[in-house]
NUKOL-575031 format. One record per residue (C-alpha): x negated, y, z negated; residue number from 1; residue in one letter. Coordinates in Angstrom, 3 decimals, padded with zeros to 6 digits. Each point is the difference from the previous one (the first is absolute). Layout:
        px        py        pz    n  res
         X         Y         Z  NUM    a
...
This chain:
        px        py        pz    n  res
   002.572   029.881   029.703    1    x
  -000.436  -002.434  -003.087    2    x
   001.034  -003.686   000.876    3    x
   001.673  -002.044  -003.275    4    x
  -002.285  -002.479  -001.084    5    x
   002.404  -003.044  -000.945    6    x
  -001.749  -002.711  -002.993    7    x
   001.114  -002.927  -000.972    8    x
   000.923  -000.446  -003.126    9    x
  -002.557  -001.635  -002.599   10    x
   000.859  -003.347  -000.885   11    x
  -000.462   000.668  -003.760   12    x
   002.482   003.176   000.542   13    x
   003.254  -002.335   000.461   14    x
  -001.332  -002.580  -002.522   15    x
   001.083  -000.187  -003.413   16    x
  -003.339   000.378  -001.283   17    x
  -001.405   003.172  -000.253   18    x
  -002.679   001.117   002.256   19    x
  -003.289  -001.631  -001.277   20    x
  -003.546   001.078   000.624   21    x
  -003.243  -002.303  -000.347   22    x
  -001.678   000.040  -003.167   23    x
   002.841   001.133  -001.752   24    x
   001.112  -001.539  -003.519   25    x
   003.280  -001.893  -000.004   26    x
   002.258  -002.110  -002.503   27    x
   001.283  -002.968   001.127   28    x
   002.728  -002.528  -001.913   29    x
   000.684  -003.538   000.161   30    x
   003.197  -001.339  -001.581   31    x
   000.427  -003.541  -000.706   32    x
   002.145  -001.997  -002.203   33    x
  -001.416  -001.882  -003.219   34    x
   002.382  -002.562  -001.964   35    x
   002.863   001.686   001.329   36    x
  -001.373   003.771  -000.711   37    x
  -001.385   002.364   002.153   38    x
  -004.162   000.978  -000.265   39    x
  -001.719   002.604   002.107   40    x
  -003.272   000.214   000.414   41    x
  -001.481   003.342   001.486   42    x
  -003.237   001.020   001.610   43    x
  -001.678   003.569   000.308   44    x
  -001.971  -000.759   003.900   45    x
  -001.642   001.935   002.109   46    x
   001.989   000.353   003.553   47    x
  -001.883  -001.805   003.333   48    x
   002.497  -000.190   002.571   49    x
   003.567  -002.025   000.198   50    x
   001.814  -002.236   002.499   51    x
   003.216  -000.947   000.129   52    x
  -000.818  -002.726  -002.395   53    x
  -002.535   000.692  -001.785   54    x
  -001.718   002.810  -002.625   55    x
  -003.972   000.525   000.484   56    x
  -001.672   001.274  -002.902   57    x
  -003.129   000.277  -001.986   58    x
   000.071  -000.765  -003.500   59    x
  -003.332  -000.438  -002.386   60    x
  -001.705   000.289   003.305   61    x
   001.802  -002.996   001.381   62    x
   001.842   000.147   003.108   63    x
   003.177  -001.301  -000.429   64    x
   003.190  -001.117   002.323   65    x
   003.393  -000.126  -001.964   66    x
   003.181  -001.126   001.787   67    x
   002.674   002.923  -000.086   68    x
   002.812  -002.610  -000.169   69    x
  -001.475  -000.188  -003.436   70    x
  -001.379   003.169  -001.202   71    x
   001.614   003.384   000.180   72    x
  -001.837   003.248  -000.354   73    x
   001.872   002.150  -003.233   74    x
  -001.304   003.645  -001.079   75    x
């Protein structure tokens, strides 16, 4: 007799973002508003890790920690 195995959900499976694996390339945005206009500014990162509040990523071979308040992965 086979006995269910029961798992716990990932925590990237109920969030928003899709799931995300190291190393992998990812856009990020960043809106802000300019003399009453809206800029965006976007960055093409390599994926580290993320916390509630913050992206870790590597770009130019700089680790990097962005706040996610502020930037917003896009595809």
């Amino acid at each position: 007799m086979k006995t269910a195995v029961k798992h716990e959900p990932h925590a990237d499976d109920s969030s928003p973002v899709p799931y995300l694996r190291i190393g992998q390339l990812i856009s990020l945005v960043h809106w802000d508003r300019v003399a009453g206009d809206w800029k965006y500014t976007t960055l093409l990162v390599e994926y580290a890790g993320r916390d509630d509040q913050h992206w870790n990523v590597v770009t130019h071979g700089q680790n990097m920690t962005l706040d996610r308040d502020e930037w917003s992965i896009f595809n």
